[in-house]
Biopython code that builds the backbone (N, CA, C, O; Angstrom):
import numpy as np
from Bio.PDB.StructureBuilder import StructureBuilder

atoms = [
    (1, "UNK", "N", (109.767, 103.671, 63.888)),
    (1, "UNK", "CA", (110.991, 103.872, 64.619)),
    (1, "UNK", "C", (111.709, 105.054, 63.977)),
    (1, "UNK", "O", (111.888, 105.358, 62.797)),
    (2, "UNK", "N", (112.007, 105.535, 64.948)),
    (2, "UNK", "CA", (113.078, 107.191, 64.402)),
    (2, "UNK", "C", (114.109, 106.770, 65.093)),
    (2, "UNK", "O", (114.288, 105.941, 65.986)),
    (3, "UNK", "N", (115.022, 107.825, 64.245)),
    (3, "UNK", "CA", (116.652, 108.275, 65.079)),
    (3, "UNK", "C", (116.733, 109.451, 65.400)),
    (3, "UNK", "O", (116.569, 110.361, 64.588)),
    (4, "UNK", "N", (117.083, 109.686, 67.023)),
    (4, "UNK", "CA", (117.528, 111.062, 67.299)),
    (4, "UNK", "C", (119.020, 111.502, 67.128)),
    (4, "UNK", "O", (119.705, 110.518, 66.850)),
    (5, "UNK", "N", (119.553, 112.347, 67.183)),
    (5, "UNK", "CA", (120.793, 113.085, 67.278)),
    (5, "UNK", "C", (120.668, 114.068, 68.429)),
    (5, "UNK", "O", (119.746, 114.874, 68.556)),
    (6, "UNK", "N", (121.665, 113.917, 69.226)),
    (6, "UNK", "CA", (122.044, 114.985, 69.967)),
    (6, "UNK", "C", (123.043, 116.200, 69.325)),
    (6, "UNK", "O", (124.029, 116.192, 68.588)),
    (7, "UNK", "N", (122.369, 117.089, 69.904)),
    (7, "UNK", "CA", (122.944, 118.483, 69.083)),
    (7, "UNK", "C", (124.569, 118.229, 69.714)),
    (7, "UNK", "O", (125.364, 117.752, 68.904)),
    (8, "UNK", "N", (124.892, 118.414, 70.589)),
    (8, "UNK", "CA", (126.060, 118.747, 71.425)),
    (8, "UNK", "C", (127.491, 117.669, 71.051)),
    (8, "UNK", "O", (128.691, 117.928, 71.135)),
    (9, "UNK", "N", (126.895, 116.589, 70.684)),
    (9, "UNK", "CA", (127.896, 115.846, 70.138)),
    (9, "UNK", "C", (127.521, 114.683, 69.201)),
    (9, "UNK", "O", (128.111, 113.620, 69.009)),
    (10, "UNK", "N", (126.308, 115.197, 68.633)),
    (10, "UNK", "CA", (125.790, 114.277, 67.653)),
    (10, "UNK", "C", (125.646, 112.572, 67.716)),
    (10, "UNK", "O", (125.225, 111.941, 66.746)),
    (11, "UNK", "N", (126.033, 111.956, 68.922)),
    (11, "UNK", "CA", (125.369, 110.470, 68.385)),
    (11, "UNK", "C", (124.030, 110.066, 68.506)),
    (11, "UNK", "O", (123.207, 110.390, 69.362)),
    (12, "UNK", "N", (123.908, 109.281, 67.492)),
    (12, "UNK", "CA", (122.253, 108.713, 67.406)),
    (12, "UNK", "C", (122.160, 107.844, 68.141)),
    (12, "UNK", "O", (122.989, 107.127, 68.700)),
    (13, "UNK", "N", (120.518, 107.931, 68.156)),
    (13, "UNK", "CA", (119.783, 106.415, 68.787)),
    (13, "UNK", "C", (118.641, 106.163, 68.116)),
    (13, "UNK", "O", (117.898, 107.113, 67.870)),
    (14, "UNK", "N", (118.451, 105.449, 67.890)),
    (14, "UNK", "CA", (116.858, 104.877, 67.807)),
    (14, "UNK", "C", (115.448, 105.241, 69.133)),
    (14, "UNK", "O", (115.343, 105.286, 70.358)),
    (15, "UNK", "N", (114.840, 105.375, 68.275)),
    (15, "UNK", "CA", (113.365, 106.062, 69.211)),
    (15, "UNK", "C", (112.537, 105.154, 68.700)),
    (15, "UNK", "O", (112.564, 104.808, 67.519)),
    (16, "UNK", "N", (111.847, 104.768, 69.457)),
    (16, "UNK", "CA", (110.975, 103.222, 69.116)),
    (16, "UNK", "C", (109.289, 103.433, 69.643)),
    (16, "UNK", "O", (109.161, 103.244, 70.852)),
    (17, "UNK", "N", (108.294, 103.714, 69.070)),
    (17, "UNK", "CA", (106.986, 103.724, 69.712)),
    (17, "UNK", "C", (106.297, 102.524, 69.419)),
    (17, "UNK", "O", (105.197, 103.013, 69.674)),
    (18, "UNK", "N", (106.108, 101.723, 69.198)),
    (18, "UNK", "CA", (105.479, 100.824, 68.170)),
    (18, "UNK", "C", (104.417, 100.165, 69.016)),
    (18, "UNK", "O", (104.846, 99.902, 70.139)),
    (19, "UNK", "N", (103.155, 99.819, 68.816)),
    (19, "UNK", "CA", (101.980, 99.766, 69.482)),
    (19, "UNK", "C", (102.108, 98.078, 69.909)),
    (19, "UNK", "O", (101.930, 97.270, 68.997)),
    (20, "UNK", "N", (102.391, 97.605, 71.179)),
    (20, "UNK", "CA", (102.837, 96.474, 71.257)),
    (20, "UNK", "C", (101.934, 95.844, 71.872)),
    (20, "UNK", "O", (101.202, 96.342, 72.727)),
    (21, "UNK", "N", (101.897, 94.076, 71.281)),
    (21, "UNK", "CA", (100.917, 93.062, 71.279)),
    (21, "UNK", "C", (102.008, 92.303, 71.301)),
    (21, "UNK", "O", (103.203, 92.581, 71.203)),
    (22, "UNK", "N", (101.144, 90.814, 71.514)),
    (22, "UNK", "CA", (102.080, 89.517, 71.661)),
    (22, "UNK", "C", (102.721, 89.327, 70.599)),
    (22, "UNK", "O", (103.875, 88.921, 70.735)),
    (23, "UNK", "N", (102.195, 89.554, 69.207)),
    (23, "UNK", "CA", (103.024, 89.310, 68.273)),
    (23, "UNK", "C", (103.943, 90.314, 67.521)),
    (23, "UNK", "O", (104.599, 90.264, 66.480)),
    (24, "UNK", "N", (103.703, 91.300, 68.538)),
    (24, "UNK", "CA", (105.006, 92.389, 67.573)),
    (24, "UNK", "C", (106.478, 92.078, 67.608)),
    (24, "UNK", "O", (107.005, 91.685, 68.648)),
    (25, "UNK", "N", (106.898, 92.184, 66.912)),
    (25, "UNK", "CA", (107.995, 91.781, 66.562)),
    (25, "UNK", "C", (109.149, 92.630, 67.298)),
    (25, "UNK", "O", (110.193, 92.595, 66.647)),
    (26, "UNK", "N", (109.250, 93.496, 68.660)),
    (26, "UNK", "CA", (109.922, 94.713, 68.806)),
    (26, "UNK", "C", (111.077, 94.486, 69.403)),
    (26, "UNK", "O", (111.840, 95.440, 69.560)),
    (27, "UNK", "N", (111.446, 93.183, 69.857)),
    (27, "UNK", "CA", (112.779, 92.502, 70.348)),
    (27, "UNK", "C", (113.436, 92.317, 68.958)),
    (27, "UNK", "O", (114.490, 92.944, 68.852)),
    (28, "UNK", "N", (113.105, 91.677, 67.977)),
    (28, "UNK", "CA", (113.562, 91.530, 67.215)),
    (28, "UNK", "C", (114.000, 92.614, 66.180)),
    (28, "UNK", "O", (115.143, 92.532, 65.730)),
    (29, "UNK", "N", (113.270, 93.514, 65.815)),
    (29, "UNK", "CA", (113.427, 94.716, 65.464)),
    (29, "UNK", "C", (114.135, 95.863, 65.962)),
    (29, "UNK", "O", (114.505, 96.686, 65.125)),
    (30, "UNK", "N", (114.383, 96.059, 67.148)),
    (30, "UNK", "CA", (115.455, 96.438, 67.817)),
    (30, "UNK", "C", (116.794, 95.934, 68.453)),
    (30, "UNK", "O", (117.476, 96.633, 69.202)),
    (31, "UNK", "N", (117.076, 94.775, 68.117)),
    (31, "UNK", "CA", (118.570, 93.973, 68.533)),
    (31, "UNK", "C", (119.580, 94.547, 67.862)),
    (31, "UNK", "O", (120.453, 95.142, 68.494)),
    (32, "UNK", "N", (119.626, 94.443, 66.259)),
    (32, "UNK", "CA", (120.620, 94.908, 65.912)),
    (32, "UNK", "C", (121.057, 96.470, 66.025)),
    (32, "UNK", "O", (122.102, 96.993, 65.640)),
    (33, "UNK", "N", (120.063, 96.986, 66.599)),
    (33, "UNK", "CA", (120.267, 98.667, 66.942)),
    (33, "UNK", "C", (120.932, 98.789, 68.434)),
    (33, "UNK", "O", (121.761, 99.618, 68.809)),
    (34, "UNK", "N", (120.334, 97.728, 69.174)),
    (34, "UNK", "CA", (121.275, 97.493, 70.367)),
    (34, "UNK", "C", (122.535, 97.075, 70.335)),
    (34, "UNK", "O", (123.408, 97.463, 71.111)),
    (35, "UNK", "N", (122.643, 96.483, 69.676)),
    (35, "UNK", "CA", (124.276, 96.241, 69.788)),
    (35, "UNK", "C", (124.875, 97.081, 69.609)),
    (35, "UNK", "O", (125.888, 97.198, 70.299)),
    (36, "UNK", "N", (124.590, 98.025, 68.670)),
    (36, "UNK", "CA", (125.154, 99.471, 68.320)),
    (36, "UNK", "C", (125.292, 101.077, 69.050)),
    (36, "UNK", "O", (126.227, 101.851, 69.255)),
    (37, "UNK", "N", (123.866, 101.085, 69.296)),
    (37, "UNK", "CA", (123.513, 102.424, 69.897)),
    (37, "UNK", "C", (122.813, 102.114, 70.844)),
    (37, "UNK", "O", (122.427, 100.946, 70.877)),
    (38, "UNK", "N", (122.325, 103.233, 72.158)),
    (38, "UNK", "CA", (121.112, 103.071, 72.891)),
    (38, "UNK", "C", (120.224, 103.363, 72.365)),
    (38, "UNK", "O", (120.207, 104.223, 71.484)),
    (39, "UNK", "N", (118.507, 102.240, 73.065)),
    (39, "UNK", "CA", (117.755, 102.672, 72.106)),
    (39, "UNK", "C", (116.523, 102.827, 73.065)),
    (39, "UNK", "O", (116.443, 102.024, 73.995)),
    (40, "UNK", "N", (115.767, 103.580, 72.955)),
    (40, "UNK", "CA", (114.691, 104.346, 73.606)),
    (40, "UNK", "C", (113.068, 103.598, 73.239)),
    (40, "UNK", "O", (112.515, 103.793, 72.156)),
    (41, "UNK", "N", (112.427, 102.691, 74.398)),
    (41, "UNK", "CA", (110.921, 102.777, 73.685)),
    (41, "UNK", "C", (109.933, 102.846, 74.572)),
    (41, "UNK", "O", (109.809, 102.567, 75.765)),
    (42, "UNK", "N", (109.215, 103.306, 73.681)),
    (42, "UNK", "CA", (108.252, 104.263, 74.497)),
    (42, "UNK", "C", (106.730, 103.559, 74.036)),
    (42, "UNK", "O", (106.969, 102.436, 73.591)),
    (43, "UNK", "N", (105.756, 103.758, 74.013)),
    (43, "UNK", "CA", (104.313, 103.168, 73.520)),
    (43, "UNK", "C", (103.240, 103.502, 74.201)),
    (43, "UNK", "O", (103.224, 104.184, 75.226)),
    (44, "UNK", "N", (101.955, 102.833, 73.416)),
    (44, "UNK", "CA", (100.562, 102.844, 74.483)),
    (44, "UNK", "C", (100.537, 101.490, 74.811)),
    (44, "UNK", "O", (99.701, 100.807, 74.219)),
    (45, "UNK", "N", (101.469, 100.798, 75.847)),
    (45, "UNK", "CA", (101.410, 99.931, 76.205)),
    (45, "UNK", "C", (100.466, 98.961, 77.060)),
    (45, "UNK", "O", (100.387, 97.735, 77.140)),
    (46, "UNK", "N", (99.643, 100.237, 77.790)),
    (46, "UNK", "CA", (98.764, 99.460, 78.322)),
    (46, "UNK", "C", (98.876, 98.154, 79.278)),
    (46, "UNK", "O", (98.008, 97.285, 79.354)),
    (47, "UNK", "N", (100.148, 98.174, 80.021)),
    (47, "UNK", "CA", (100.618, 96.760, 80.686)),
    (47, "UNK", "C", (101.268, 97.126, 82.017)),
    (47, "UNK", "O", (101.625, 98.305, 81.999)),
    (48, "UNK", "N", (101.495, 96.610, 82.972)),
    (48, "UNK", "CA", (101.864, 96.396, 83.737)),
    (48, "UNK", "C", (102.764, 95.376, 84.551)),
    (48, "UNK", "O", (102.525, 94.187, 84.344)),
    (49, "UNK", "N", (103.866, 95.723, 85.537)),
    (49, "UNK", "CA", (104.846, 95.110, 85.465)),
    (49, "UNK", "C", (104.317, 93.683, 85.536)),
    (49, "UNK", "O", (105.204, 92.851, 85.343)),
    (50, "UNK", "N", (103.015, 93.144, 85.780)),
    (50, "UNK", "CA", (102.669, 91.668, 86.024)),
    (50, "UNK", "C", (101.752, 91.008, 84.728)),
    (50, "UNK", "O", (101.033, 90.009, 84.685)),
    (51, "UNK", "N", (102.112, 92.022, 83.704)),
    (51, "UNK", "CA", (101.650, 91.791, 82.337)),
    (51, "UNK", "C", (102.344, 90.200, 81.574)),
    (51, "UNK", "O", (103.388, 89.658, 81.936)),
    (52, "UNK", "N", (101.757, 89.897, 80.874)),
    (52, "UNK", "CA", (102.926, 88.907, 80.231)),
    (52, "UNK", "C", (103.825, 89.024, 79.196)),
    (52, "UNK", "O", (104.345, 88.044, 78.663)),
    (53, "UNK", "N", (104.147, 90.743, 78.720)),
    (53, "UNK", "CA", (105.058, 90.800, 77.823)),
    (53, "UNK", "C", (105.866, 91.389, 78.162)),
    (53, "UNK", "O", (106.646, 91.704, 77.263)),
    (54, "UNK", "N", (106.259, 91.978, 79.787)),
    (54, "UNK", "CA", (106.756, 92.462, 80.987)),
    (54, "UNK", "C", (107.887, 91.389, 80.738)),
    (54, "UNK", "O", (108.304, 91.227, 79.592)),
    (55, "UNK", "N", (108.248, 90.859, 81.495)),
    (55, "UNK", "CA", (109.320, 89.469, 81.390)),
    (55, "UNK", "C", (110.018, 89.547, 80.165)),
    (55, "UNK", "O", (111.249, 89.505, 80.185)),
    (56, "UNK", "N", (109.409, 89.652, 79.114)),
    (56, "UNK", "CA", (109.591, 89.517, 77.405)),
    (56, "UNK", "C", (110.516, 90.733, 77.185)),
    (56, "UNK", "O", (111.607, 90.733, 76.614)),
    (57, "UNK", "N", (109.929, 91.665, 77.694)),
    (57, "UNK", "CA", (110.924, 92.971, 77.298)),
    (57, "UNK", "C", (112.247, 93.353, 78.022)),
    (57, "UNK", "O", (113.260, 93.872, 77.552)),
    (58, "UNK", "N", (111.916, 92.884, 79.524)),
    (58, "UNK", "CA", (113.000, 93.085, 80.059)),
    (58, "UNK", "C", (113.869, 92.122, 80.661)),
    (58, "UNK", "O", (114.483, 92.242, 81.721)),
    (59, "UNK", "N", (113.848, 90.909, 79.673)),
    (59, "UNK", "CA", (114.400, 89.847, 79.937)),
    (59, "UNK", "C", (114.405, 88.757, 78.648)),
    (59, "UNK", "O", (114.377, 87.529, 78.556)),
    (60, "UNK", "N", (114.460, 89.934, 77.668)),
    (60, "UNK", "CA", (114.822, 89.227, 76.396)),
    (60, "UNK", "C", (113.700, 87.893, 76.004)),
    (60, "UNK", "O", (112.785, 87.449, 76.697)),
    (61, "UNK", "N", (114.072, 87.549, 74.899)),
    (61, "UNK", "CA", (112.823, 86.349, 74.429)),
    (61, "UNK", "C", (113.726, 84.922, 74.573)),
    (61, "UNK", "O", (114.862, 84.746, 74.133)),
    (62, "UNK", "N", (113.087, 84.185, 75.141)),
    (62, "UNK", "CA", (113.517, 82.605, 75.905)),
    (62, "UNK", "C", (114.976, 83.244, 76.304)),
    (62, "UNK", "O", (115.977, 82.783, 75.754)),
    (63, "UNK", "N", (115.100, 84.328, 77.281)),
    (63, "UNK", "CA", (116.470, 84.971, 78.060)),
    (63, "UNK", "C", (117.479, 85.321, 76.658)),
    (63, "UNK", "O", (118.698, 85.330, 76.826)),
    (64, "UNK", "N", (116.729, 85.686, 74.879)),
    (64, "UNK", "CA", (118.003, 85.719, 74.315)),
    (64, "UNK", "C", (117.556, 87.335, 73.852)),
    (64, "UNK", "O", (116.419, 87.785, 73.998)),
    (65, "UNK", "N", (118.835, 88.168, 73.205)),
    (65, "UNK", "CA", (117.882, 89.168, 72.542)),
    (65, "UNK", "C", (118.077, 90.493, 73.607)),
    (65, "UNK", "O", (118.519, 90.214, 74.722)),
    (66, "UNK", "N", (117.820, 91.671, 73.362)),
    (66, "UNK", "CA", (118.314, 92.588, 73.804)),
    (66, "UNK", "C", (117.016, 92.353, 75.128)),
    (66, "UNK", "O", (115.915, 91.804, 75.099)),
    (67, "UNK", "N", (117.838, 93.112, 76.296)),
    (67, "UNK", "CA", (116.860, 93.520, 77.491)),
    (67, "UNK", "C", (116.676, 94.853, 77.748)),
    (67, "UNK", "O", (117.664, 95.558, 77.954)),
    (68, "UNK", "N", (115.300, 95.424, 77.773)),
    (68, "UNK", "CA", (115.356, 96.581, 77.845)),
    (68, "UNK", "C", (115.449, 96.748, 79.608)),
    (68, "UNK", "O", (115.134, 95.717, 80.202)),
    (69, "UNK", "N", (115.791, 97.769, 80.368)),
    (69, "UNK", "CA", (115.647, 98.422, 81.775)),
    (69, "UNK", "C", (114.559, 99.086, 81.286)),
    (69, "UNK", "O", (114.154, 99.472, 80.189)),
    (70, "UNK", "N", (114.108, 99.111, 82.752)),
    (70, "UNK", "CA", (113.270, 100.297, 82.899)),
    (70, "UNK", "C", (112.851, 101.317, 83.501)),
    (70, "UNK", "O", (112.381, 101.294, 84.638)),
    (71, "UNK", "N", (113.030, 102.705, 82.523)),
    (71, "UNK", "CA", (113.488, 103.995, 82.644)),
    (71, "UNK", "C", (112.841, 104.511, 84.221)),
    (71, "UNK", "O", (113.387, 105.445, 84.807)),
    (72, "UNK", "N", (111.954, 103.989, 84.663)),
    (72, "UNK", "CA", (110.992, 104.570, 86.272)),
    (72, "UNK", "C", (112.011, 103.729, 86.979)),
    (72, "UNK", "O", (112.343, 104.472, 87.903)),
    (73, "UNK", "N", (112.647, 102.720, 87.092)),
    (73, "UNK", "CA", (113.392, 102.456, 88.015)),
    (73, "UNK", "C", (115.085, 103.303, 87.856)),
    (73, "UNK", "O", (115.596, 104.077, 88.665)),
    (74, "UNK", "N", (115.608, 102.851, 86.628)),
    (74, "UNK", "CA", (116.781, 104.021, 86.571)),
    (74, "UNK", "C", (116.819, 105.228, 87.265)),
    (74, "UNK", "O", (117.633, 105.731, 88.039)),
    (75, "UNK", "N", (115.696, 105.590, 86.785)),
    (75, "UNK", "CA", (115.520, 107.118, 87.405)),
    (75, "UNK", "C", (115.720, 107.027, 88.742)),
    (75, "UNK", "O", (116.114, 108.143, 89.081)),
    (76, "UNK", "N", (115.673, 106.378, 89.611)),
    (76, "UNK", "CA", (115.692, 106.616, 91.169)),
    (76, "UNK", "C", (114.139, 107.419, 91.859)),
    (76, "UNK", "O", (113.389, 107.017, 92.748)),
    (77, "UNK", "N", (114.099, 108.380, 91.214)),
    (77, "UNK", "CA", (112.947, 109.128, 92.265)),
    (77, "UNK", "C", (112.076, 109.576, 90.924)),
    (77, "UNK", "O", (112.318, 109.230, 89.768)),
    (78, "UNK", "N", (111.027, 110.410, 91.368)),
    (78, "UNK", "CA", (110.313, 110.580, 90.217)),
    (78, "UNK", "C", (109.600, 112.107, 90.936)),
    (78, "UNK", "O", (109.096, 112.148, 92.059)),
    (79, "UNK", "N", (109.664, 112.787, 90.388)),
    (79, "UNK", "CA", (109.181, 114.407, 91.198)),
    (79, "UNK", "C", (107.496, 114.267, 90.271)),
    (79, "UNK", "O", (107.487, 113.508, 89.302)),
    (80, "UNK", "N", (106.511, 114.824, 90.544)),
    (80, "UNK", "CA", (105.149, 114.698, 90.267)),
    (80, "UNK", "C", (104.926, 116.179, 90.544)),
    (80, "UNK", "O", (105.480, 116.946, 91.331)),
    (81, "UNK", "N", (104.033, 116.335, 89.737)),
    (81, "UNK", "CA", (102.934, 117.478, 89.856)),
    (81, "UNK", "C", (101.887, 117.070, 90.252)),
    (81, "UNK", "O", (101.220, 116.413, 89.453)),
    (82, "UNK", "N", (101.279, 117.335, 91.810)),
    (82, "UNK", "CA", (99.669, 116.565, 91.826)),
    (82, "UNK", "C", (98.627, 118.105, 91.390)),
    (82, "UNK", "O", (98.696, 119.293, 91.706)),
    (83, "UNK", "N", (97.861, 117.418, 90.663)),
    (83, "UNK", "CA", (96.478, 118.144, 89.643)),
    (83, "UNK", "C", (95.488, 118.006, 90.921)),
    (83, "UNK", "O", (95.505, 117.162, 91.817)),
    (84, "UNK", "N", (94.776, 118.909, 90.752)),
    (84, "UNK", "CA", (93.613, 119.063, 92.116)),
    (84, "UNK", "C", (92.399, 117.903, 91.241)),
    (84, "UNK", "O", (91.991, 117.684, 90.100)),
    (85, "UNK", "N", (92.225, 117.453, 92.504)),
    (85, "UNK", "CA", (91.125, 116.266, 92.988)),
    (85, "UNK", "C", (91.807, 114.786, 91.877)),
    (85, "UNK", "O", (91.085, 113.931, 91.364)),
    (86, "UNK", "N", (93.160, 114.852, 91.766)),
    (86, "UNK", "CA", (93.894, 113.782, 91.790)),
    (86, "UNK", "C", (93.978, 113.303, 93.167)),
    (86, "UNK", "O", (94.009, 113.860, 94.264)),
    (87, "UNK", "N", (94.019, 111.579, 92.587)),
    (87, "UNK", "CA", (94.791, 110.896, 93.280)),
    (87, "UNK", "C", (96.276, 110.798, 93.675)),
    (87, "UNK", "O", (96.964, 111.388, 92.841)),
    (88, "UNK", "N", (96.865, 110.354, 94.481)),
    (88, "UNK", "CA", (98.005, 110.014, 94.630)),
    (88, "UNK", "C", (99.012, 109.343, 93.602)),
    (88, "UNK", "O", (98.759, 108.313, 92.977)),
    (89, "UNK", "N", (99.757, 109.803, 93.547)),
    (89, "UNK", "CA", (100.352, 108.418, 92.127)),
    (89, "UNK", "C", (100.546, 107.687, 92.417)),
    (89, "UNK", "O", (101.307, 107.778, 93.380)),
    (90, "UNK", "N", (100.146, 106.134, 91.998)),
    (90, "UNK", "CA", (101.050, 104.670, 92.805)),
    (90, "UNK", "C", (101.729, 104.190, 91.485)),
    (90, "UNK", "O", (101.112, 103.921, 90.454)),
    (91, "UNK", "N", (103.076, 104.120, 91.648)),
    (91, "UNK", "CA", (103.925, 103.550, 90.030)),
    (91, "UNK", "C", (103.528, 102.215, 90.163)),
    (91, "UNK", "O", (104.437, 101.510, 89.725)),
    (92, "UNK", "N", (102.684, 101.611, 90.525)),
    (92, "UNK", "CA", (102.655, 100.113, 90.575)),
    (92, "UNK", "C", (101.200, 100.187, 89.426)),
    (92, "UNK", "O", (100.560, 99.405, 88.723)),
    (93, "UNK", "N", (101.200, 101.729, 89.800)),
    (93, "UNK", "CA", (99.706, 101.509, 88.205)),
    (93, "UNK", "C", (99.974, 101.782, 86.994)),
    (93, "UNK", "O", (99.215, 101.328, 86.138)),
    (94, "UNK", "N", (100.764, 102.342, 86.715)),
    (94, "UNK", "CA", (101.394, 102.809, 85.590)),
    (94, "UNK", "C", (101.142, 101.795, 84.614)),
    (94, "UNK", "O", (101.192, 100.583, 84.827)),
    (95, "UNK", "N", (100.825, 102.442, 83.365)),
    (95, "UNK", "CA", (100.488, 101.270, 82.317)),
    (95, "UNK", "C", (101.202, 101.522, 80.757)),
    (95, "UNK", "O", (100.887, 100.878, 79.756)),
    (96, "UNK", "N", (102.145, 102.516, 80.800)),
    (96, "UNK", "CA", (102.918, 103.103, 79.437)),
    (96, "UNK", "C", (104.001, 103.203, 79.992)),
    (96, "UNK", "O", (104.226, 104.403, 80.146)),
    (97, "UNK", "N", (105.140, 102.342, 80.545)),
    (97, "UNK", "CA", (106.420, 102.465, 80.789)),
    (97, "UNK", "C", (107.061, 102.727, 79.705)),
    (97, "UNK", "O", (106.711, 102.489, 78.549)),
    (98, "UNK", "N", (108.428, 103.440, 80.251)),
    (98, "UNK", "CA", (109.317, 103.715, 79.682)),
    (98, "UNK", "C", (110.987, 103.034, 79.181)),
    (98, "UNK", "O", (111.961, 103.386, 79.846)),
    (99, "UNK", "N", (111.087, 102.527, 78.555)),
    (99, "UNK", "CA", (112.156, 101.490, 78.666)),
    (99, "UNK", "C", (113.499, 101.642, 77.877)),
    (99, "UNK", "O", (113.210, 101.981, 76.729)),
    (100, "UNK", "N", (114.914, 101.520, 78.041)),
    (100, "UNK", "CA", (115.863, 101.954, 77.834)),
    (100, "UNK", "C", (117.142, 100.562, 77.424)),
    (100, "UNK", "O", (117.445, 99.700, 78.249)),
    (101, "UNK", "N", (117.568, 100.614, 76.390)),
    (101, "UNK", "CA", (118.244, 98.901, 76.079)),
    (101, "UNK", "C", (119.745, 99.772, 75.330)),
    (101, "UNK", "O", (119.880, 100.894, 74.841)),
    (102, "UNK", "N", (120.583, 98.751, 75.521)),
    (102, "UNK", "CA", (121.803, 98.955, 74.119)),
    (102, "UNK", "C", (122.752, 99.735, 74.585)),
    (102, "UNK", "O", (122.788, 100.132, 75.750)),
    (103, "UNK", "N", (123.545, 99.994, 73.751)),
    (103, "UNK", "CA", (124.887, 100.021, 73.724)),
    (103, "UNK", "C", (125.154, 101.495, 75.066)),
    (103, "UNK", "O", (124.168, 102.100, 75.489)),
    (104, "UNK", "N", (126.138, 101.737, 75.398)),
    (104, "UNK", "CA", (126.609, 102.894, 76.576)),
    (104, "UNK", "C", (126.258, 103.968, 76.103)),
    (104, "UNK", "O", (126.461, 105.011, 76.725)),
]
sb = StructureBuilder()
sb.init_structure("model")
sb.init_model(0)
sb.init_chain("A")
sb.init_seg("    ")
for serial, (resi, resn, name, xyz) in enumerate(atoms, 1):
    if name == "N":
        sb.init_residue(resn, " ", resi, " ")
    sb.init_atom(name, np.array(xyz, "f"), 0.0, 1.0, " ", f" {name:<3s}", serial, name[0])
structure = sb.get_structure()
């Protein structure tokens, strides 16, 4: 886990990659940074919204514990570059979401 700073008015956040499995600890490890700051995580998650640690992240552990959003829905739209003899993008495949928790 890192902290960024913004140049322009300097507050931090936490930047979070951490390679996540059932037993990582990353709710817990990021709460008390939520209460404080926003905090950013990112990973090789490998999951999908019908995953079972889907629920877990963005709906806290037994509903307690920070909830992360997630950053493809915030966003509203999503602009793409299509690469020749790509497919189409479907966000329903996406398997490394982006997720966004904590303070304003």
């Amino acid at each position: 886990m890192g902290r960024l700073r913004a140049i322009a008015d300097e507050p931090e956040f936490p930047f979070v990659t951490p390679r996540f499995d059932d037993d990582s600890p990353v709710l817990e490890r990021t709460a008390p940074r939520a209460s404080e700051l926003p905090v950013i995580l990112v990973g090789d998650f490998r999951m999908r919204t019908d995953d079972q640690a889907w629920p877990i992240l963005t709906g806290g552990e037994a509903g307690a514990g920070p909830r992360f959003d997630d950053a493809f829905v915030l966003a509203g739209r999503v602009a793409q570059r299509q690469r020749r003899r790509s497919r189409a993008y479907d966000p329903s495949q996406r398997i490394d979401p982006a997720f966004v928790a904590g303070a304003d």
